[in-house]
N, C-alpha and C positions, 0 to 999 in steps of 0.2 A: 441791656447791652452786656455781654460778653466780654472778659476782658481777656487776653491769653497771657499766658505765661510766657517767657522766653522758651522755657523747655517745649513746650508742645508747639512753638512756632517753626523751630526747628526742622523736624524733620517735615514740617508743612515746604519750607522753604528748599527743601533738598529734593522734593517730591516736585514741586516747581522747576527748580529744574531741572533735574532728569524730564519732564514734560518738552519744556524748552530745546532742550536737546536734541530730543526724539522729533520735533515737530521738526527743526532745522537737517537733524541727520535725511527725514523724510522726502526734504523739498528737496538736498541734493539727490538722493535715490530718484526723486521723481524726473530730473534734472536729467540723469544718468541716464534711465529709460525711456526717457523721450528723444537725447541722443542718438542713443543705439538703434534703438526702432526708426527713426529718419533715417540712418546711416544703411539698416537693412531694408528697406522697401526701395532708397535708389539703387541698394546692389540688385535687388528684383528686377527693378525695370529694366539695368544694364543688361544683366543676365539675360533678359527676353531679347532685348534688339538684341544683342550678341549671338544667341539661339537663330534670331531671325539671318542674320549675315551671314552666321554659317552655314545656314542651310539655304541663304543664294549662292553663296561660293561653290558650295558642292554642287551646286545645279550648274553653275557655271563653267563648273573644272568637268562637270560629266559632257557637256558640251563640247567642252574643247577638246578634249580627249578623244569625242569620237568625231569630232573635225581631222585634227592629226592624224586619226587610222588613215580617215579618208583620203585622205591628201596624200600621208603614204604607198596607199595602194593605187591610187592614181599617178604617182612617182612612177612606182614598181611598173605598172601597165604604160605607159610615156616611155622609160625606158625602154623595155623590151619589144615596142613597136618601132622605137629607133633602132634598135637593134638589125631586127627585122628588113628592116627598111634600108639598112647598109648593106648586108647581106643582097637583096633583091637590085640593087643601086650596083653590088658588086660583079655580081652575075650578068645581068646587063649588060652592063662596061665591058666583060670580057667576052660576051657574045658578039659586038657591034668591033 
């Protein structure tokens, strides 16, 4: 059996723990990274439905939008057939 000195325990024991250290610093790191990594795959997921919503809104807004034309130009055409129609209502009226 081996007996040690104090001296050469020493730097045994500072080597210990600087180990110790590193092992604990490690689990936080590990800690950290498992964090961050969770935190970025639900930004991923969000990101995609988000990606997904906006490209229904856009389909949705391209719809309405060419609803609206419609509807305008159908305005436009309703009116100028009242128009029309008063005019023809007026002519009438002042033939009879």
């Amino acid at each position: 059996m081996r007996v040690r000195s104090p001296a050469s325990s020493e730097p045994l024991a500072g080597i210990r723990h600087d180990l110790v250290e590193a092992q604990r610093s490690k689990g936080t790191l590990q800690g950290s990274l498992k964090a961050v990594t969770d935190e970025m795959e639900k930004l991923k997921i969000r990101s995609k439905v988000e990606s997904k919503r906006i490209n229904e809104l856009s389909a949705e807004r391209a719809i309405l939008t060419t609803r609206l034309r419609d509807r305008d130009e159908e305005l436009k055409g309703k009116a100028k057939l009242l128009d029309v129609c008063q005019v023809l209502d007026s002519v009438l009226r002042q033939q009879y």
